[in-house]
C-alpha positions as CSV (number, residue, x, y, z in Angstrom):
1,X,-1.7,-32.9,33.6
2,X,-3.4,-29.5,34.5
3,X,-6.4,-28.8,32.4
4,X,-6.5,-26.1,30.3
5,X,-9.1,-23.5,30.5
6,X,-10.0,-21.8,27.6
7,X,-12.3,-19.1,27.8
8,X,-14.6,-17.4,24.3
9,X,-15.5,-14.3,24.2
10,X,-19.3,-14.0,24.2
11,X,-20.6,-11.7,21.8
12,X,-21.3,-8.3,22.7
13,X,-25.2,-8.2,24.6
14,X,-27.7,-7.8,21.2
15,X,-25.4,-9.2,18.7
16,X,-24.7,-12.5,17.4
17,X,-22.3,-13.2,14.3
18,X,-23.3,-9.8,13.3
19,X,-26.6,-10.6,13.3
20,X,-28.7,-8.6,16.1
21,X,-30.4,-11.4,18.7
22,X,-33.8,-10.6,17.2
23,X,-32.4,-12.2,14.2
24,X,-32.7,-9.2,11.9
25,X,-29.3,-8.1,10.3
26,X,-27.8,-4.3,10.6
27,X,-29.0,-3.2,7.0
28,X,-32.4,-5.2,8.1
29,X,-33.1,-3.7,11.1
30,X,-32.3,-0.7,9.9
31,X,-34.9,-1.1,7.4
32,X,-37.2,-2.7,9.9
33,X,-39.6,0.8,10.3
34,X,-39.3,0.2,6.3
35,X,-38.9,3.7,5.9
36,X,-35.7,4.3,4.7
37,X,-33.2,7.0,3.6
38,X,-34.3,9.8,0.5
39,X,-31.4,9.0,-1.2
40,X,-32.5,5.3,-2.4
41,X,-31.5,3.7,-5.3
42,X,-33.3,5.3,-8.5
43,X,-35.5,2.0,-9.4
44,X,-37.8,3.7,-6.2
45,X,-39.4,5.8,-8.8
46,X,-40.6,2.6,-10.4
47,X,-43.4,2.3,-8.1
48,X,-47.1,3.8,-9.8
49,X,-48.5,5.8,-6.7
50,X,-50.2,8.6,-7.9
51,X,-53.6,7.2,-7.3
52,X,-53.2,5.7,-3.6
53,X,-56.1,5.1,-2.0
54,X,-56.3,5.8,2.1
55,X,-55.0,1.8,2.8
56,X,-51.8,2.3,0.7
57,X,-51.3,5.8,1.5
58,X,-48.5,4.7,3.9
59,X,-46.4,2.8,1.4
60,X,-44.5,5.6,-0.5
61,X,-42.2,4.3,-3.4
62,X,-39.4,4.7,-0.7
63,X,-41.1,2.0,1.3
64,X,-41.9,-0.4,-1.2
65,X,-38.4,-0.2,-2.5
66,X,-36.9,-0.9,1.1
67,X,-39.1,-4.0,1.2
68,X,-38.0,-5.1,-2.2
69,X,-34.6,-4.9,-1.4
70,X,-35.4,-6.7,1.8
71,X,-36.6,-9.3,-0.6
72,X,-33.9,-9.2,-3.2
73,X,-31.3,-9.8,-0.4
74,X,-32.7,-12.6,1.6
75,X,-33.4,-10.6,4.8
76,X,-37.0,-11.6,4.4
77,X,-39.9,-13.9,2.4
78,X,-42.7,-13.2,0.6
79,X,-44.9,-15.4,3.0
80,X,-43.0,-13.0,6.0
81,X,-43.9,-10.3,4.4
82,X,-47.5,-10.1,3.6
83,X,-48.0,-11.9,7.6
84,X,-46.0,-8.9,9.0
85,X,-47.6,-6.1,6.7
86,X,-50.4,-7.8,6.1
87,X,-50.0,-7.5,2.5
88,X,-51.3,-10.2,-0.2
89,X,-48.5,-12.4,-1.8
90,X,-50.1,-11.2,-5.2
91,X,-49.6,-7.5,-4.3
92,X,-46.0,-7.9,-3.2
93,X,-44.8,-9.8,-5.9
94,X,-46.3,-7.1,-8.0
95,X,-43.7,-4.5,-6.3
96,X,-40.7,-7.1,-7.0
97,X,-41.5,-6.9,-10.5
98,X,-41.6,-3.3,-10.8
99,X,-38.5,-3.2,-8.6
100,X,-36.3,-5.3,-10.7
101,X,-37.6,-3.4,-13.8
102,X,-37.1,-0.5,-12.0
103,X,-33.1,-1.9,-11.7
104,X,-32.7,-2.7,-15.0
105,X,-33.7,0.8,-16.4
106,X,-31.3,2.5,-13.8
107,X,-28.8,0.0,-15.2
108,X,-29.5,0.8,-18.9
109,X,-29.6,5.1,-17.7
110,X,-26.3,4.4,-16.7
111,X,-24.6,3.3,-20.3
112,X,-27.0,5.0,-22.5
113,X,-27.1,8.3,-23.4
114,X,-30.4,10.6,-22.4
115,X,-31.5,11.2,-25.9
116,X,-29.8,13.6,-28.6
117,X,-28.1,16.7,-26.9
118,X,-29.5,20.4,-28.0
119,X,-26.7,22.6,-26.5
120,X,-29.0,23.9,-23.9
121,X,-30.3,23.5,-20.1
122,X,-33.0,21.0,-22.2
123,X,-29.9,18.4,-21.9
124,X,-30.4,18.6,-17.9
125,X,-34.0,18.3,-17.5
126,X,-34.4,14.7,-16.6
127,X,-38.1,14.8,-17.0
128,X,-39.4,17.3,-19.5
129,X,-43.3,18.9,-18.7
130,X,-43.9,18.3,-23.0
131,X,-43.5,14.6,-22.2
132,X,-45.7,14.4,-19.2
133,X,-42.7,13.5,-17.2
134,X,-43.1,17.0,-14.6
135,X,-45.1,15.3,-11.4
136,X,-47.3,18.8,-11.3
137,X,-50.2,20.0,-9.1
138,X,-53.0,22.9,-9.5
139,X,-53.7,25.3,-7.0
140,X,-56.8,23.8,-6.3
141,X,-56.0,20.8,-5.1
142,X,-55.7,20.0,-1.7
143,X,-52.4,20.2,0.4
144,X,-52.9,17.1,1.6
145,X,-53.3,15.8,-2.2
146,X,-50.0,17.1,-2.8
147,X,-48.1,15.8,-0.2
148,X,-49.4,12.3,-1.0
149,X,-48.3,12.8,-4.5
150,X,-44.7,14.3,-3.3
151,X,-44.4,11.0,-1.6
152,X,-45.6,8.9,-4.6
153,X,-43.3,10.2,-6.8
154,X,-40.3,10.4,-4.5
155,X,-40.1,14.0,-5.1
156,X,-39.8,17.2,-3.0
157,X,-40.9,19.9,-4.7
158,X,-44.2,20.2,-7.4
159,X,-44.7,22.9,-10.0
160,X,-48.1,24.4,-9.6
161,X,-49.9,24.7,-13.2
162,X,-52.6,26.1,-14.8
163,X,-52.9,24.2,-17.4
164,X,-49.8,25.1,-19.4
165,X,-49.0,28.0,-17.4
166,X,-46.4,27.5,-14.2
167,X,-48.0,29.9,-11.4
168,X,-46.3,28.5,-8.1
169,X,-43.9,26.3,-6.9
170,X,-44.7,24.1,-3.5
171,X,-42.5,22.1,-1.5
172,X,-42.1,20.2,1.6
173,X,-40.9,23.3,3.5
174,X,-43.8,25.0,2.4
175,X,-46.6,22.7,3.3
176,X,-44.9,21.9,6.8
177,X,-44.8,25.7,7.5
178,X,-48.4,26.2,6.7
179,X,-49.6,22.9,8.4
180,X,-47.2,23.0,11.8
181,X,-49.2,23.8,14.8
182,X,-52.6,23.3,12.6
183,X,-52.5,20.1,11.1
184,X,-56.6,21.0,9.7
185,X,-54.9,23.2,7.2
186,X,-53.6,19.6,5.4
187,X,-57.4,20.3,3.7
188,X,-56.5,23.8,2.2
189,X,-56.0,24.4,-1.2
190,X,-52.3,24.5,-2.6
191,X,-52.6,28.3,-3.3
192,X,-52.8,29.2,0.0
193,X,-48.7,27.3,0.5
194,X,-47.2,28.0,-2.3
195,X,-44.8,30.4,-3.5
196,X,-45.8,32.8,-6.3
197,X,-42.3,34.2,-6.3
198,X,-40.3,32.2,-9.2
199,X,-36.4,31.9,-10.2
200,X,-36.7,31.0,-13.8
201,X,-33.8,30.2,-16.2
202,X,-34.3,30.5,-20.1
203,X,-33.6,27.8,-21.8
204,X,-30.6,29.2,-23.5
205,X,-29.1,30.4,-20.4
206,X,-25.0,29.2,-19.8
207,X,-25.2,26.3,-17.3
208,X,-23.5,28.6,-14.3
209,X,-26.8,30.4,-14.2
210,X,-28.0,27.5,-12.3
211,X,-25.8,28.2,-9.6
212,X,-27.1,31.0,-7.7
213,X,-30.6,29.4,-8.0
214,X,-28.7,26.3,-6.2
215,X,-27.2,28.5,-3.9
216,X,-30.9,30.2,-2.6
217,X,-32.1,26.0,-2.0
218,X,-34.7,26.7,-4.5
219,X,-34.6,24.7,-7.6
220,X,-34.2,26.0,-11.4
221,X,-37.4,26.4,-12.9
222,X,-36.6,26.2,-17.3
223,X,-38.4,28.3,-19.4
224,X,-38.3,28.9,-23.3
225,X,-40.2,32.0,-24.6
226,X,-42.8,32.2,-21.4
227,X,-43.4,28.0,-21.9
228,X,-42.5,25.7,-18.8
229,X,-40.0,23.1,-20.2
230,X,-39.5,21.5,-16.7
231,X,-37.0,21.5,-13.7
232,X,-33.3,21.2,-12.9
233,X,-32.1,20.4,-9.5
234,X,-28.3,20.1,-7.9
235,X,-28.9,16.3,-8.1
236,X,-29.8,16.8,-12.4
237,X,-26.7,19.0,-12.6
238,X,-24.6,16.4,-10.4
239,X,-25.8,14.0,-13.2
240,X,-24.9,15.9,-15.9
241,X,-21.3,16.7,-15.2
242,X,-20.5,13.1,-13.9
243,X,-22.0,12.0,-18.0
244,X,-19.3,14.7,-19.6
245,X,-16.2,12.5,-17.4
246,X,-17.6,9.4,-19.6
């Protein structure tokens, strides 16, 4: 009887089962820089970071979250982990509990309401200034404070107070537009980046006022009588008509 020759298909050269050969899945390796997309899940702003010091000034909420998700999913241990990033067992584990708080509270945003409407642009603000929710920054302060703060808080743009007075706005367009070609100027103060020039919306304004605000890219800056009540983004807008479908 003639034999019969059957011949597999090797996988294709890096691959294996879907897996790549250095073991690492897709959505792993992707991950592998652990510096992941902006648009993460919202549990990233679960992460405290407002006071890093120099060692964790790498590990942005973004980070940890793509870690914890690493973790959550099986791509990686603990023990692999802290060997690979150097990290203590103790100071990841505290990230996994923050990131599956972090998931429940998105969870719980999801089905429960905001709080009680008012009938105004308040109802859009995700995180009011009165509440100490606004991440803010003084014209003092360093650029390179802000920035580190931007990345903290998994946020783009910072209202610049004066105590209870707005008097800027500074973003990340702004900072890398003063800092390109001169990265020393990371050590100015915020005053000498930011933009004095301010689109405000009262309070009471019709929600289409938002949307030439939207359409300069700048963000909608809420104010009620000459007091900063917070901001509105396209993302808080997004939000907001995706709750009225129910």
């Amino acid at each position: 009887m003639a034999a019969v020759v059957i011949r597999c298909r090797r996988p294709a050269a890096g691959h294996r089962n879907g897996r790549r050969a250095n073991g690492r899945s897709p959505l792993a390796a992707r991950r592998a820089g652990l510096n992941p997309s902006p648009r993460m899940l919202p549990f990233a702003r679960s992460f405290p970071g407002a006071a890093m010091n120099e060692a964790d000034s790498h590990w942005t909420a973004q980070r940890k979250t793509a870690l914890v998700l690493d973790l959550l999913q099986g791509e990686t241990t603990m023990a692999m982990a802290a060997a690979q990033f150097q990290l203590t067992p103790e100071r990841i584990q505290g990230w996994l509990d923050a990131g599956r708080q972090g998931i429940t509270q998105a969870m719980q945003a999801e089905t429960e309401p905001a709080g009680p409407a008012r009938g105004d642009l308040r109802d859009l603000i995700p995180r009011p200034f009165a509440d100490h929710g606004t991440v803010t920054v003084t014209p003092e302060e360093l650029l390179n404070t802000a920035w580190q703060r931007m990345r903290a808080h998994d946020v783009s743009q910072l209202p610049v107070m004066e105590g209870e007075r707005i008097v800027g706005m500074l973003d990340e367009s702004d900072v890398l537009l003063h800092v390109y070609g001169d990265e020393a100027r990371f050590t100015e103060p915020v005053s000498a980046a930011m933009v004095s020039r301010l689109d405000k919306v009262d309070v009471h304004a019709p929600v289409e006022a938002l949307l030439p605000v939207f359409d300069r890219g700048h963000v909608a800056i809420v104010m009620d009588a000459g007091n900063f009540l917070g901001l509105i983004t396209r993302i808080d807008l997004l939000n907001h008509l995706r709750r009225r479908v129910g």
